[in-house]
C-alpha positions in Angstrom: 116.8 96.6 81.2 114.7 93.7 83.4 111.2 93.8 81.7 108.7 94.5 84.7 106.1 91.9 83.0 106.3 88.7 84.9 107.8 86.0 82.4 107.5 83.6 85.4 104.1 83.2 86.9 105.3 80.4 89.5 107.8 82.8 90.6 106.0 86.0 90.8 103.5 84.1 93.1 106.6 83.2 95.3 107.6 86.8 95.8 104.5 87.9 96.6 104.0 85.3 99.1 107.4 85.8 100.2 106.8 89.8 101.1 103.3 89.2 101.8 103.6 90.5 105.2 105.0 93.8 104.2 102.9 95.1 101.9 100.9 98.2 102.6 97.9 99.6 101.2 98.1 103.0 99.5 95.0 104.9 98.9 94.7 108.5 97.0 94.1 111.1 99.7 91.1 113.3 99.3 92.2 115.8 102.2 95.6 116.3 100.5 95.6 114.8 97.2 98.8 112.5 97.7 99.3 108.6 97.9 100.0 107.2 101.4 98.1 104.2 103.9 94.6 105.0 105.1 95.5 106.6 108.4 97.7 108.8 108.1 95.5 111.8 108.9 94.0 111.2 111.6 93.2 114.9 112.1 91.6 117.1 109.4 94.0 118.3 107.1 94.2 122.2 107.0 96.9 123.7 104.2 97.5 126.6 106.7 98.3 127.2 110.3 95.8 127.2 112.4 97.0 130.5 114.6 97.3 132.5 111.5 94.1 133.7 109.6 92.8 132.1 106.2 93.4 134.5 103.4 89.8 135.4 101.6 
């Protein structure tokens, strides 16, 4: 198995520079508690539907 620790410093830089322009930026979600870019919700997240009542 590939260690994931870069052994190569020259060429990690390269990759990184490389995909530079595809990277996105992940942030932990408050509103659902998942991992996925910034602006996503652009509504307020409700966990049920909004026609049927809120159990108490």
């Amino acid at each position: 198995m590939a260690s994931l620790v870069p052994t190569q410093p020259m060429l990690h830089h390269e990759v990184e520079e490389e995909f530079s322009h595809v990277q996105l930026e992940i942030v932990h979600c408050e509103l659902c508690g998942d991992y996925h870019p910034p602006d996503l919700h652009l509504t307020r997240f409700t966990p049920y539907d909004d026609e049927e009542p809120a159990e108490a």
